[in-house]
SEDODO-37015 format. One line per 5 residues: number of its first residue (from 1); their letters; for each residue x, y, z negated of C-alpha. Coordinates in nm, 3 decimals. Layout:
NUM	A	X Y Z; ...
//
This chain:
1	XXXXX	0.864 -0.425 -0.322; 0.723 -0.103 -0.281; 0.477 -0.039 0.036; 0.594 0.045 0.325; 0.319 0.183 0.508
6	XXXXX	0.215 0.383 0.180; 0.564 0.514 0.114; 0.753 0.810 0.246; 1.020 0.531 0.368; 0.793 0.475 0.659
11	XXXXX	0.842 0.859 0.765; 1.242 0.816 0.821; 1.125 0.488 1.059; 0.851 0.581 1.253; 1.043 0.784 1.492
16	XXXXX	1.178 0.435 1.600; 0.806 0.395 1.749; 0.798 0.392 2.124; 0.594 0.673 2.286; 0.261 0.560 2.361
21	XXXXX	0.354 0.527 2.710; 0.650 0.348 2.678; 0.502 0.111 2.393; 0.230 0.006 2.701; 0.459 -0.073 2.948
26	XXXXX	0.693 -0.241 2.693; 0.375 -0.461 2.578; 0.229 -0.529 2.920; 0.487 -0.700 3.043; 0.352 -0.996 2.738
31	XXXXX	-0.015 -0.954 2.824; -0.050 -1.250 3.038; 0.207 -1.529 3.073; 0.328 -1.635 2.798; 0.221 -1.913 2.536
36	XXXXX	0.463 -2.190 2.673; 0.545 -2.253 2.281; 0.198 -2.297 2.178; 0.254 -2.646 2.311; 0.428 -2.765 1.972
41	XXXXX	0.698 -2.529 1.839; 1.030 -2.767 1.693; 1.001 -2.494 1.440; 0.833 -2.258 1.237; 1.038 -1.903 1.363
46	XXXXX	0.986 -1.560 1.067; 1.083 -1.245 1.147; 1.143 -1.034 0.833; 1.322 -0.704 0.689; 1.628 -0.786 0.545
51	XXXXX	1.539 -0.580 0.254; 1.254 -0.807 0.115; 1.359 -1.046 -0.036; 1.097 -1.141 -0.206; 0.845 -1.286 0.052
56	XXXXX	1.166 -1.466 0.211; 1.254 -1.627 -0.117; 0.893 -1.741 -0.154; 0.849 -1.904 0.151; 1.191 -2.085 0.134
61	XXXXX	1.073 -2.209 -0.234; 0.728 -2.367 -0.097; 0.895 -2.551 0.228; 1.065 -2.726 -0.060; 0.786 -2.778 -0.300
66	XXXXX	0.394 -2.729 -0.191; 0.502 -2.716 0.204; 0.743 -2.988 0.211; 0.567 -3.187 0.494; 0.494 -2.877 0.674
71	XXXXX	0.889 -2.770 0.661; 0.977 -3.112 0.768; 0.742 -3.093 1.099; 0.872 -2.746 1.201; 1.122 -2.594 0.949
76	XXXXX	1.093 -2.281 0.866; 1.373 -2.049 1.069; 1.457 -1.707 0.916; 1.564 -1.404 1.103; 1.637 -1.085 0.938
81	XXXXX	1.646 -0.692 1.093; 1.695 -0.409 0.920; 1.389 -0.229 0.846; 1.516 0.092 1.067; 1.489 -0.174 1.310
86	XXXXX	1.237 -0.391 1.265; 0.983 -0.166 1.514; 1.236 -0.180 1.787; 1.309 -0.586 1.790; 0.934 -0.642 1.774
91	XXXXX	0.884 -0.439 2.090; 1.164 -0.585 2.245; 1.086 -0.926 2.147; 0.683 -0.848 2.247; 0.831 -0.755 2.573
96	XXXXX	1.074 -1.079 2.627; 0.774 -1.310 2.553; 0.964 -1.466 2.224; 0.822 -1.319 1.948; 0.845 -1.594 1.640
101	XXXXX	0.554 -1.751 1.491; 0.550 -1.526 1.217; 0.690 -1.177 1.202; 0.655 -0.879 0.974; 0.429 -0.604 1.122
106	XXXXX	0.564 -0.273 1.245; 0.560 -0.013 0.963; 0.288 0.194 1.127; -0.030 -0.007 1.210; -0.050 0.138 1.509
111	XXXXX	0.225 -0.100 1.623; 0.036 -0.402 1.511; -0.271 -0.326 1.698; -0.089 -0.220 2.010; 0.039 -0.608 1.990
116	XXXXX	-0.313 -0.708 1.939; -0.396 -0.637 2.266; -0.115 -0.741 2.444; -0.203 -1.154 2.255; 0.067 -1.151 2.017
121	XXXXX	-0.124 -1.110 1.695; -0.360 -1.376 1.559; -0.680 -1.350 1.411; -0.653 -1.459 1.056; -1.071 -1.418 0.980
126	XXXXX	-1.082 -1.683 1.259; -0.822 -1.889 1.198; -0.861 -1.920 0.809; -1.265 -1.990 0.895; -1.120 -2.281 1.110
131	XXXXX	-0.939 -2.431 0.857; -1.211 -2.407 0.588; -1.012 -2.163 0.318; -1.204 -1.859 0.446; -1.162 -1.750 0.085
136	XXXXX	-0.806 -1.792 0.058; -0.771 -1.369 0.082; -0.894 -1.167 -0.219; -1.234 -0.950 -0.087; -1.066 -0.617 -0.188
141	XXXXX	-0.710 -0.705 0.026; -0.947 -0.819 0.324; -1.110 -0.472 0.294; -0.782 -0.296 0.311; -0.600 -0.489 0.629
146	XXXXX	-0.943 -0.423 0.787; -0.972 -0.077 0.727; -0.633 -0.005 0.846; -0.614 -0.233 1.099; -0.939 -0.143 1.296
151	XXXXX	-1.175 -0.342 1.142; -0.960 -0.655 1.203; -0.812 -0.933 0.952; -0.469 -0.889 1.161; -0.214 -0.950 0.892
156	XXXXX	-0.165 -1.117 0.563; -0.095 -0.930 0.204; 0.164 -1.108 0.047; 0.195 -0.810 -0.150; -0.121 -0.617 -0.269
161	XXXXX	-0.047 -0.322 -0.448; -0.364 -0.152 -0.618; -0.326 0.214 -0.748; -0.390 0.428 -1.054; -0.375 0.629 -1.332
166	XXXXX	-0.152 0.476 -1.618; -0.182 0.610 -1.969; 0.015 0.603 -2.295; -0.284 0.440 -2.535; -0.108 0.535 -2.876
171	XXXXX	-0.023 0.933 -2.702; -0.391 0.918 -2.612; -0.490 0.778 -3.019; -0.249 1.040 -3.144; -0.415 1.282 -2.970
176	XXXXX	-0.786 1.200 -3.007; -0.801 1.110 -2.638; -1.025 0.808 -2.493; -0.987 0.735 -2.139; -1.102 1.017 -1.882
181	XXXXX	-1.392 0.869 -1.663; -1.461 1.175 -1.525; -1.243 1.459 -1.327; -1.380 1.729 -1.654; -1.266 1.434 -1.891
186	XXXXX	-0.960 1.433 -1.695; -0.863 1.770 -1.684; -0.952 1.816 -2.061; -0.706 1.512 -2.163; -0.468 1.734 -1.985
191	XXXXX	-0.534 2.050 -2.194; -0.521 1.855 -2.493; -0.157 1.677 -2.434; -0.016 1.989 -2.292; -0.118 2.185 -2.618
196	XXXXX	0.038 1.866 -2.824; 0.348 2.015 -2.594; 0.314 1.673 -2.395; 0.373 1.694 -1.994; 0.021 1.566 -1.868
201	XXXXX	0.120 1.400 -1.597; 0.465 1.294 -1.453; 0.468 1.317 -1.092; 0.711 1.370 -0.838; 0.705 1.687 -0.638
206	XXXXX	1.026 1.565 -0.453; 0.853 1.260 -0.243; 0.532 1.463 -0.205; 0.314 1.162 -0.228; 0.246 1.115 -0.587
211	XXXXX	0.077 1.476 -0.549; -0.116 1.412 -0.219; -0.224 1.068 -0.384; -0.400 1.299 -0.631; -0.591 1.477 -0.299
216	XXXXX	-0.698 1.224 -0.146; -0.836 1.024 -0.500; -1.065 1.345 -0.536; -1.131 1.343 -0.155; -1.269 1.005 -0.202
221	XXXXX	-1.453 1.039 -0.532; -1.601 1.355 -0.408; -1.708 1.319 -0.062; -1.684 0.928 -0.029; -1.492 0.631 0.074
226	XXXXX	-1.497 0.738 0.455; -1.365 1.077 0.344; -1.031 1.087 0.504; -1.220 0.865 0.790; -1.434 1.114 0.910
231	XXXXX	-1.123 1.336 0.971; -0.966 1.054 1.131; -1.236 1.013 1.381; -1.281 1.373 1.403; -1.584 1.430 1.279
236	XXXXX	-1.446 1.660 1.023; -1.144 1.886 0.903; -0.909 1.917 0.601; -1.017 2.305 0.634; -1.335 2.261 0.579
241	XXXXX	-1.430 2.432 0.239; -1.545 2.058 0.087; -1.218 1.919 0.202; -1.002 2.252 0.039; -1.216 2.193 -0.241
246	XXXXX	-0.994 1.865 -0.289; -0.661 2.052 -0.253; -0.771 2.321 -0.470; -0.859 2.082 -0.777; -0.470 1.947 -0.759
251	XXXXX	-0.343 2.319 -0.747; -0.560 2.426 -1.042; -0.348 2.124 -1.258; -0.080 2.242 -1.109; -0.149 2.604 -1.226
256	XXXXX	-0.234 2.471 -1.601; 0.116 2.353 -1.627; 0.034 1.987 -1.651; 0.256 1.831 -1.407; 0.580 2.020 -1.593
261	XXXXX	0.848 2.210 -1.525; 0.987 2.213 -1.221; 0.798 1.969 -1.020; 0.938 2.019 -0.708; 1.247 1.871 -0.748
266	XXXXX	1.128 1.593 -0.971; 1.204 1.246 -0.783; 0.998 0.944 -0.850; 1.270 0.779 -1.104; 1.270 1.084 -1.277
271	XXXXX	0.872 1.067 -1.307; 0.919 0.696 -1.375; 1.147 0.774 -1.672; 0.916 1.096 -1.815; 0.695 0.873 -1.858
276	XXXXX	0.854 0.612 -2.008; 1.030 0.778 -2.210; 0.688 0.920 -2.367; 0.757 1.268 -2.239; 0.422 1.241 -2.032
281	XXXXX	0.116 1.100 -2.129; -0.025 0.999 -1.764; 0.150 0.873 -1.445; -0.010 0.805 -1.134; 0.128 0.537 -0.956
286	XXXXX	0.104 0.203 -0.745; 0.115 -0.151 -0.977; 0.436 -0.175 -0.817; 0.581 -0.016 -1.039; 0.526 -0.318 -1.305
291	XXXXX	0.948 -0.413 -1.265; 0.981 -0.094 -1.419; 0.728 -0.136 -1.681; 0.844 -0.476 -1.744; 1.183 -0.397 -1.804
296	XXXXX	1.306 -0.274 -2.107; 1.590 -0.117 -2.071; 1.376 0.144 -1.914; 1.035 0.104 -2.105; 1.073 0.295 -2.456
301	XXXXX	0.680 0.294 -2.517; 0.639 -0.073 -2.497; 0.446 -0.235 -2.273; 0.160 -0.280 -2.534; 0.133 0.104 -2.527
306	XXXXX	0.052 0.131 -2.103; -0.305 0.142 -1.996; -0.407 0.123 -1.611; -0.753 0.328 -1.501; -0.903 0.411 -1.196
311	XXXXX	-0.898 0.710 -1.036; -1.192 0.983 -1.220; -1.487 1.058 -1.087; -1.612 1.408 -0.955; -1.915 1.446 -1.117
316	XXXXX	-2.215 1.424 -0.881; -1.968 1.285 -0.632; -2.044 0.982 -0.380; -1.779 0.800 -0.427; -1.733 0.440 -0.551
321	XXXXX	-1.711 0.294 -0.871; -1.369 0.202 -1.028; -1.226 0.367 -0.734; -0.868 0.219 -0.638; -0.642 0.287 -0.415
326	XXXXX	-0.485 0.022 -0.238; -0.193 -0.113 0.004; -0.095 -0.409 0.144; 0.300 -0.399 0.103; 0.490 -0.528 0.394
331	XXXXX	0.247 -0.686 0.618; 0.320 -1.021 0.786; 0.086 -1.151 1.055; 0.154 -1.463 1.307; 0.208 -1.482 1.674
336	XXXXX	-0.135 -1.545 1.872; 0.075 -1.733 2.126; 0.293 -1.955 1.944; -0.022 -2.027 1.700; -0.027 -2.435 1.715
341	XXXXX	-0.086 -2.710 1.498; 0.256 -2.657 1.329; 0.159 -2.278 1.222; -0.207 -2.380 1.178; -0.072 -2.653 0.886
346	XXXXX	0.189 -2.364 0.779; -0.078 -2.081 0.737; -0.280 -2.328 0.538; 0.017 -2.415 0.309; 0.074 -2.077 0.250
351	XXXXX	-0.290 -1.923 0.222; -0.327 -2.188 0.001; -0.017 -2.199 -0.279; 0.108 -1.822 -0.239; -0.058 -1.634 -0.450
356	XXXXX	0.007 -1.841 -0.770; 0.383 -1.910 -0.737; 0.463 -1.571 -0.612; 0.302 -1.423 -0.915; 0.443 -1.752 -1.127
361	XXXXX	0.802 -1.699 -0.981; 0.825 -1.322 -0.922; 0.557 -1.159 -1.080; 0.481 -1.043 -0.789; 0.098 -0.955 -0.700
366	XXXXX	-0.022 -1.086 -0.350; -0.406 -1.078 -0.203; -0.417 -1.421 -0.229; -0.663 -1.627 -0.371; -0.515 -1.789 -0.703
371	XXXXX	-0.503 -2.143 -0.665; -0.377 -2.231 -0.993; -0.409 -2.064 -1.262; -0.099 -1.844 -1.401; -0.076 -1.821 -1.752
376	XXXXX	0.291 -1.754 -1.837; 0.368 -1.407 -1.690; 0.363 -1.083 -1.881; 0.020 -0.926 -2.066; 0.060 -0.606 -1.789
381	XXXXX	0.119 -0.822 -1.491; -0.156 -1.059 -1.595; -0.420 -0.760 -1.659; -0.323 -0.561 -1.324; -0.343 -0.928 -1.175
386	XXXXX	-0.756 -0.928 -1.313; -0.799 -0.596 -1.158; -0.680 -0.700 -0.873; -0.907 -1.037 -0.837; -1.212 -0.778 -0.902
391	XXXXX	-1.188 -0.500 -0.683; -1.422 -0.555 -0.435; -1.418 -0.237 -0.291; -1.113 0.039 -0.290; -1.003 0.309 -0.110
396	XXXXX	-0.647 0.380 0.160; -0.445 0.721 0.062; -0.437 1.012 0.185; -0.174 0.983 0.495; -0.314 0.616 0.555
401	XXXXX	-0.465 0.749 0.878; -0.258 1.035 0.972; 0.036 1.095 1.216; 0.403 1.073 1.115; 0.433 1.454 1.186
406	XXXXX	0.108 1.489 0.948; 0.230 1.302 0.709; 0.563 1.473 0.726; 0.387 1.776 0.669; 0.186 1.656 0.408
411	XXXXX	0.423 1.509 0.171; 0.630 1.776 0.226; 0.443 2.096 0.136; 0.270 1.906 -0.153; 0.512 2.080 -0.414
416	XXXXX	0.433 2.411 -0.313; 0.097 2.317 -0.343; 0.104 2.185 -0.687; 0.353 2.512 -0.793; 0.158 2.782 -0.644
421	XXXXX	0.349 2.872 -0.348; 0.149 2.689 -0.094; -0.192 2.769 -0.118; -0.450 2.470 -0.090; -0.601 2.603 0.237
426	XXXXX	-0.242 2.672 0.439; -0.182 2.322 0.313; -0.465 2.187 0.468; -0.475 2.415 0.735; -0.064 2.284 0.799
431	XXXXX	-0.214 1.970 0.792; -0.419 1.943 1.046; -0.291 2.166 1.266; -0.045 1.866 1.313; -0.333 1.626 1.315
436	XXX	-0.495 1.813 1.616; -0.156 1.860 1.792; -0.121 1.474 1.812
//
């Protein structure tokens, strides 16, 4: 399941968002009262999207296995909203007092940290400390709830999706290449697969993202982790000539021809499929896209021909390392109010056995600790799934922070910026206009 606070899905349902004003008044209604359930709940209530099924089919698989006493104590109930409506019941329930004991979080975390301080959303770093599995979340997913959620541990990644740069290893052997570690290396792998007449890199102009990924990874390698922070906060602009310097870099590989022909109206399964179909030697993309890789009706490379780097570094740069990006999927955090001993023995259950049997079952990469290890899955998964257990330290994207209207205006214009007919400051400068206007 792709993210949907990284994806441009989460522009089409935003607008569901309250106003600010409305959101308050909605929320302050819960502020106080409330908690009657906390006294022993007869069961254990979720709150999900209907569309993932994944987490759902998880959780219903351990209250019959590893959480068996747990289920029987306070069986797991399962409600189900559409996600164009999942930000809408959660006010509504926020407001009524009845929230479940676990629901997924709204797909902005502005949303979840508006419910924060209304009482509604526990604090996992506390909790998990209580019940002596402090460890149970990976280092790197802990890094990422916290720096989108404020600094807090406010939800758990039952999805962790880490992002980079995939590469064709025998188009790269063919071709004399060895993998780019720096932005020059990076650029000259480029020149030498477009001369071979190979597209560089497959990305799709039509979501806008794949493109503004590519922005923020130099952002981030250049100027720092807090990059994109800083403009956050206000303490700096996407005009300034270090931040255009960014934009600029993705329009020059735009310029050389190396995303393609066309790249504006190139979707992501197109991108997918240039890619692996060996049309393009590089793809960056989120390690959700593994189903893809996985499958091989769609895989013509073979999976023993994929490699997975981190972004490049800009030399003389202060960023980090093996710089990742990184996402948390859907979010899921539990109700602050209805936390009792039933949740408490439920949240343990689940810290606990997670991470292995959704990665046994699905495939399916969480931030969970691994309990047991997980042998049988395939070479990809279980190599993304190392990555994953030793990233310490990663990076958001480069809307993470922004507005909807920003990011609207971000994702959009990121074609013309990559073809020439946006130039990188107007993008910027379109940018945060909308930024300052919020």
């Amino acid at each position: 399941m792709v993210s949907v606070l990284s994806r441009p899905k989460a522009r089409a349902i935003a607008p569901v968002i309250a106003t600010a004003g409305a959101l308050a008044l909605l929320l302050s209604g819960c502020g106080a009262g409330g908690g009657s359930s906390a006294q022993g709940s007869k069961d254990f209530g979720y709150l999900t999207n209907v569309e993932n099924t994944t987490i759902r089919g998880e959780l219903e698989a351990l209250s019959k296995d590893q959480c068996k006493a747990e289920n029987a104590a306070a069986p797991l109930k399962v409600e189900t909203v559409p996600q164009t409506s999942l930000d809408q019941k959660l006010q509504l329930l926020a407001g009524q007092n009845a929230l479940p004991a676990q629901f997924a979080a709204g797909n902005a975390p502005a949303l979840t940290q508006d419910l924060d301080k209304s009482g509604n959303v526990l604090d996992f770093e506390k909790a998990l400390k209580e019940l002596n599995i402090s460890d149970a979340i990976l280092p790197g997913a802990a890094a990422t709830i916290k720096s989108l959620y404020g600094g807090k541990l406010n939800v758990l990644p039952y999805q962790y999706n880490v992002e980079g740069i995939w590469f064709n290893k025998k188009i790269f052997a063919d071709n004399g290449i060895t993998e780019p570690k720096t932005w020059d290396d990076f650029v000259a792998a480029g020149e030498k697969l477009k001369a071979a007449g190979i597209t560089p890199l497959a990305a799709s102009g039509k979501q806008g993202w794949p493109l503004t990924r590519l922005v923020s990874g130099y952002l981030f390698s250049d100027l720092g982790p807090d990059a994109l922070k800083k403009v956050a906060d206000g303490q700096a602009k996407l005009t300034d000539p270090e931040y255009v310097k960014a934009a600029q870099a993705v329009a020059d590989l735009g310029a050389k021809g190396y995303f393609g022909q066309g790249v504006g109206s190139i979707d992501y399964d197109t991108a997918a499929s240039q890619f692996l179909s060996g049309k393009a030697g590089m793809f960056y993309m989120g390690s959700w896209i593994l189903s893809n890789f996985n499958d091989k009706a769609q895989n013509k490379i073979g999976e023993e021909n994929i490699g997975f780097m981190p972004f490049p570094k800009v030399s003389g740069g202060k960023g980090i390392d093996n710089q990742y990006a990184t996402n948390v999927g859907l979010p899921m955090t539990f109700n602050a109010k209805k936390y009792d001993s039933h949740a408490s023995a439920w949240l343990k259950c689940i810290a606990t056995n997670y991470g292995s049997t959704a990665l046994k079952d699905k495939n399916s990469i969480s931030g969970f600790k691994l309990s047991t290890p997980v042998d049988s899955i395939p070479p990809l998964v279980k190599s993304t799934q190392e990555t994953v257990n030793n990233t310490k330290e990663s990076v958001l994207w480069f809307e993470a922070l922004f507005s909807t209207k920003a990011t609207t205006t971000s994702q959009t214009n990121a074609a013309g910026l990559a073809s020439g007919s946006v130039t990188p400051q107007k993008f910027m400068e379109l940018v945060q206009n909308d930024l300052n206007s919020k």
